[in-house]
N, C-alpha and C positions, 0 to 999 in steps of 0.2 A: 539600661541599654543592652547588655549581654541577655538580661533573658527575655526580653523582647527576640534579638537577634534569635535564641533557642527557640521560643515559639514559633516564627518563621520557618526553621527548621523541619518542625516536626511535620507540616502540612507533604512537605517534600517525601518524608521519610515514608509514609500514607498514604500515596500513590506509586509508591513501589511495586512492583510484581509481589505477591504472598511469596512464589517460589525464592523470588529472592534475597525477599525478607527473613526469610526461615531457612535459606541455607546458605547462602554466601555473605550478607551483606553483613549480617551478626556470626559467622561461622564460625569466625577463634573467638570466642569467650572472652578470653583476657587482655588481647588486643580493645577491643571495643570497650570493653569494661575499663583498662587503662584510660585510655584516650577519654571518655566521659569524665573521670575520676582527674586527670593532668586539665581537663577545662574546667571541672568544678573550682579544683584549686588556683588554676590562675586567675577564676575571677573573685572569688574569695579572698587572696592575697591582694590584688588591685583594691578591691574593696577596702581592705585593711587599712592597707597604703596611703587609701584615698580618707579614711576615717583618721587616721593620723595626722596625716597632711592637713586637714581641715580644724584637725583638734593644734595643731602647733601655731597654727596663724594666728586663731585665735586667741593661742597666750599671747605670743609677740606681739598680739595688737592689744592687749590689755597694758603688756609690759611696757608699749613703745609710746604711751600715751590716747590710748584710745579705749581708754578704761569708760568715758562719757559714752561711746557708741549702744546703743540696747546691743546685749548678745541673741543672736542667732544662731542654732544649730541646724549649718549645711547639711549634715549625713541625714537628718530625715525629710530632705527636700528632695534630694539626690539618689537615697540608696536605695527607695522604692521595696515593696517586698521583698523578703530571702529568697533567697533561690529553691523552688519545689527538687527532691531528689526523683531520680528518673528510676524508676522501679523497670528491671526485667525480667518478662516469664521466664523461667527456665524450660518449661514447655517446649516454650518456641525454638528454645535455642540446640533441644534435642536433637539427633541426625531421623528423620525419617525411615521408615520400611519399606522403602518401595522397591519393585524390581527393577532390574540391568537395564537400561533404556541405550539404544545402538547410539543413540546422539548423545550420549551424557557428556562426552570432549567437548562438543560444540556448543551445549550449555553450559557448561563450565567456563567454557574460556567467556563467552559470553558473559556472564555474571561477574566474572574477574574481573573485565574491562569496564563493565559497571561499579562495581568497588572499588576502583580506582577514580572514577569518577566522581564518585561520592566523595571520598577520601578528600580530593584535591577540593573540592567545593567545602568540605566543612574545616577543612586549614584554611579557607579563602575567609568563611565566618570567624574561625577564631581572628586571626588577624584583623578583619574589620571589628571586634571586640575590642580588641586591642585598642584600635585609632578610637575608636569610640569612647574609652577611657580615658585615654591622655584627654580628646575633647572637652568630657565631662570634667578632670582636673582643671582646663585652664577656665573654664566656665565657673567653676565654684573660685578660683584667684579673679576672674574678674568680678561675681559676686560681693567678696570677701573685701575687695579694694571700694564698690563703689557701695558697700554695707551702708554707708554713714550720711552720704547723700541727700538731695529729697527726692522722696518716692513720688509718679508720677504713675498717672493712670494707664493702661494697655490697651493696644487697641490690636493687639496680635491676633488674639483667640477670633474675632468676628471674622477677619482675613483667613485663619487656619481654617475656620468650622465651611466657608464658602468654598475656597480651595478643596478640601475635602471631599463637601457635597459635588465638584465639579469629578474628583475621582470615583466615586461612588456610580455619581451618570455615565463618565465611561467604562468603568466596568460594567455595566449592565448592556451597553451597547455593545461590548465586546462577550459578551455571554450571549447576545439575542446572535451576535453574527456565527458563533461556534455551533450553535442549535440549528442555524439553516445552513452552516455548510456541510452538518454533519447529514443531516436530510439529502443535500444534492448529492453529498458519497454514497449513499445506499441507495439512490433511485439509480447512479450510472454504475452501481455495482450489478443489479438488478437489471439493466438495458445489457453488460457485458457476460453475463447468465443466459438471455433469452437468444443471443445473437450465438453462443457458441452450441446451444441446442440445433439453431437451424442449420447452423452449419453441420452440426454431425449428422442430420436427419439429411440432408444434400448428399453428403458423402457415399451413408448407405443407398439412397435414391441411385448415383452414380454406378455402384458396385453391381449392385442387383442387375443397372441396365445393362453392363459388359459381360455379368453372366451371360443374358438372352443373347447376346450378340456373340460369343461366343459359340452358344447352343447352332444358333443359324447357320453360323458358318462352317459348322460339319453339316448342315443338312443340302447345304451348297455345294460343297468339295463329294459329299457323295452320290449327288445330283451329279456332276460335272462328270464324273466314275462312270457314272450310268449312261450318261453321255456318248462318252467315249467308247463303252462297250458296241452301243447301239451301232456308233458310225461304225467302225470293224466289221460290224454282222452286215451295214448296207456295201460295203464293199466285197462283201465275201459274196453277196446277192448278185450284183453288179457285174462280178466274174461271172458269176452261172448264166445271167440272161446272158449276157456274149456268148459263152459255150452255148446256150440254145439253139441262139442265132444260127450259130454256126452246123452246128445239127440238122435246124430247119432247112438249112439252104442245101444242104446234103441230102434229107429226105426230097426236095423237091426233085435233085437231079435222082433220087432211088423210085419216084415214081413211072417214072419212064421204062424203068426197070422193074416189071412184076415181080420176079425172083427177092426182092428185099421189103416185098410189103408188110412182112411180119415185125422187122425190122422198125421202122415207119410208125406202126401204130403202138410199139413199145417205146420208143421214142415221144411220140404225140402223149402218150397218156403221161411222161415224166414231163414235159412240157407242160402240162396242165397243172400236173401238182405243184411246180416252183413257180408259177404262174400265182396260185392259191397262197404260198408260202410269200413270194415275194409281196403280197396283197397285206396280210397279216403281218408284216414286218414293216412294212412302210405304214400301216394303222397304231403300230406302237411307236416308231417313228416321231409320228406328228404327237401323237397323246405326251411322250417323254418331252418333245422341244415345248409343246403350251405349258408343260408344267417347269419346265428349266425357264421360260419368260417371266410365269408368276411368280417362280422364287426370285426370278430376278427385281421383278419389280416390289416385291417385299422387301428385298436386302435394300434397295433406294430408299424404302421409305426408313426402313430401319434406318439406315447411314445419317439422313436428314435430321431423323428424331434424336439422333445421339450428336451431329453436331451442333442441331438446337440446344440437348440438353448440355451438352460440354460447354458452349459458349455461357447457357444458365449456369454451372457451378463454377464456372470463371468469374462473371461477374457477382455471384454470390460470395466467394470468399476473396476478392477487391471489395465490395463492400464491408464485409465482418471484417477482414484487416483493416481497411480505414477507421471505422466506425471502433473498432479495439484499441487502433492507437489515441482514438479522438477521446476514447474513453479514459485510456492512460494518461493522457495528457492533463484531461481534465482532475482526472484522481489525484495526478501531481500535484496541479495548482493547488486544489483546497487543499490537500495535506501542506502544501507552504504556508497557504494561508490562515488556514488555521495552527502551524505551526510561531507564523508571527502573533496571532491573538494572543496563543500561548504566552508570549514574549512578553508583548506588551502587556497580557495581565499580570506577568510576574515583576514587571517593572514595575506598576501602577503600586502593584502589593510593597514592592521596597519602598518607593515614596509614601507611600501611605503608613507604613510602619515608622520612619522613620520621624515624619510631620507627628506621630502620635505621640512619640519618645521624647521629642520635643516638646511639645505640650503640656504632657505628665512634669516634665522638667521645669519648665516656667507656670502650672496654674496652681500650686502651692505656695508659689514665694511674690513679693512682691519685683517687680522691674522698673529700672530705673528708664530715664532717656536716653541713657550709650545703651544700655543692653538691649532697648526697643528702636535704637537705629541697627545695632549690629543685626538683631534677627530680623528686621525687615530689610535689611540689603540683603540678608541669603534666600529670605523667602525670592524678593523681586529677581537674584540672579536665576534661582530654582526655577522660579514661573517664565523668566527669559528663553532661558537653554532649551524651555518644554514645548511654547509657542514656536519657537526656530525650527525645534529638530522633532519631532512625534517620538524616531524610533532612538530619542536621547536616553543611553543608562549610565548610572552615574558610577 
């Protein structure tokens, strides 16, 4: 029973991280070395105990009148192989050269909380050793009692080896489920990869357009400068032709008067010239407002294009956000549900070990009718509990 229970063990020990294999999990030496060496010996002593125990019945029942009974020795129905010694590298159990790692606290404490875990899981094994022993004790006394009996045919094994085959099918069905949900993790890890691409290619799309649009709106603001210069100049124009005006109505009354004709046609020709000026300023005028129009109507289309494309990177990351959490979501569940696979195959695996231990136990010896009522009631409550409940551990 015990090294049944060890083998079970080791599978555990074999899925450990390497790092923590190699540095914390065997880290003190003597500790681990101890604790291997305090289970050797307590199953060694149990053993003993149990090889005594089986050796004194056996006088008492020669002594107490059951000298007529054939003798049978229990210890080699029961004690099964020695126990193999568990060799360690010392290799492994060196401290490594690595360099200063800024997280080494946070792997540490990490791997602590892991060794404790362990820790309490294989004091959970020794102690089921333990029940396992007394078990096997009172099994070899009821043995021992109904030695003398008539021996009667089994029909255990055909129910153990079916029961079995049925664990055997669901582990397989629970390994074909681990392989496709491990598939659907990598395809929506894969879908959460592609989605955060687009969204960073959006992002930059966004930035580049708030450049241009920043560019424009200096070429707008110094539009608008330009603008404003111009109106000033048509105002300062607008003075003059008034002062002309005013001039002109003044030359009309100096015509009357020969004496100021000189007057008049120095007048007339400055006339003329702001006439030409005022011409030429009202032609840059109109050229500056068509082009303050088409910035204008550039800047519209600009605005439109940037709150089409703002409304596209809104709706772009609402969908990468949903589609991220749906992704998350989904990551969850498999990780549960393959976390119960887990479960249930390491349930499956105790039952299965245990049905084995059993087996080993009774296909050496012969079995009376109590011992093949008692194991088919625990078989029928075991198959009970299992039928009722799936996620039943015992």
């Amino acid at each position: 029973m015990g090294q049944n229970d060890l083998f079970f063990f080791y599978p555990l020990y074999r899925e450990t991280p390497v790092s923590l294999r190699s540095s914390h999990l065997f880290t003190s030496e003597t500790s681990s070395t101890a604790a291997l060496h305090g289970f050797s010996c307590s199953t060694m002593s149990l053993r003993s105990k149990r090889i005594s125990s089986s050796s004194s019945v056996r006088s008492s029942g020669k002594m107490g009148g059951y000298a007529s009974a054939p003798s049978f020795s229990t210890s080699s129905a029961y004690l099964g192989p020695p126990i193999t010694s568990v060799s360690v590298n010392k290799s492994l159990l060196a401290p490594l050269n690595l360099e200063i790692d800024p997280n080494i606290q946070m792997v540490r404490t990490k791997e602590k909380e892991q060794i404790k875990s362990l820790n309490n899981r294989f004091a959970t094994f020794i102690d089921k050793v333990r029940f396992l022993e007394q078990q096997n004790k009172m099994l070899e006394t009821k043995f021992e009692l109904l030695q003398g009996q008539t021996l009667g045919r089994s029909n255990v094994e055909p129910m153990f080896e079916a029961y079995m085959a049925n664990l055997r099918r669901q582990m397989d069905v629970v390994n074909n489920d681990r392989t496709k949900l491990d598939g659907e993790l990598r395809n929506m890890q894969g879908l959460v990869e592609d989605f955060k691409h687009k969204y960073e290619d959006e992002i930059n799309k966004r930035n580049n357009l708030e450049n241009d649009f920043v560019i424009l709106k200096k070429d707008v603001d110094s539009a608008y400068l330009v603008k404003a210069d111009l109106e000033d100049k048509v105002g300062a124009l607008t003075d003059e032709i008034n002062f002309l005006r005013t001039i002109y109505d003044e030359v009309i009354v100096l015509i009357v008067f020969p004496s100021r004709a000189a007057q008049f046609d120095q007048m007339s020709s400055q006339a003329i010239q702001y006439n030409d000026e005022l011409r030429n300023t009202k032609g840059e005028i109109a050229d500056i407002n068509r082009m303050i129009s088409r910035l204008q109507s550039e800047i519209e289309v600009i605005k439109s294009q940037r709150s089409n494309l703002e409304n596209q990177i809104a709706e772009a990351e609402d969908r990468g956000e949903m589609t991220v959490k749906e992704a998350k979501g989904r990551i969850k569940d498999l990780e549960e549900a393959l976390q119960r696979a887990k479960q249930d195959m390491a349930r499956q695996l105790r039952e299965y070990q245990e049905l084995m231990n059993v087996k080993l136990a009774f296909i050496n010896s012969p079995t009376t009718a109590l011992g093949i009522i008692s194991v088919r009631a625990i078989f029928q409550q075991k198959r009970f509990q299992f039928s009722c409940n799936p996620n039943y551990e015992n």
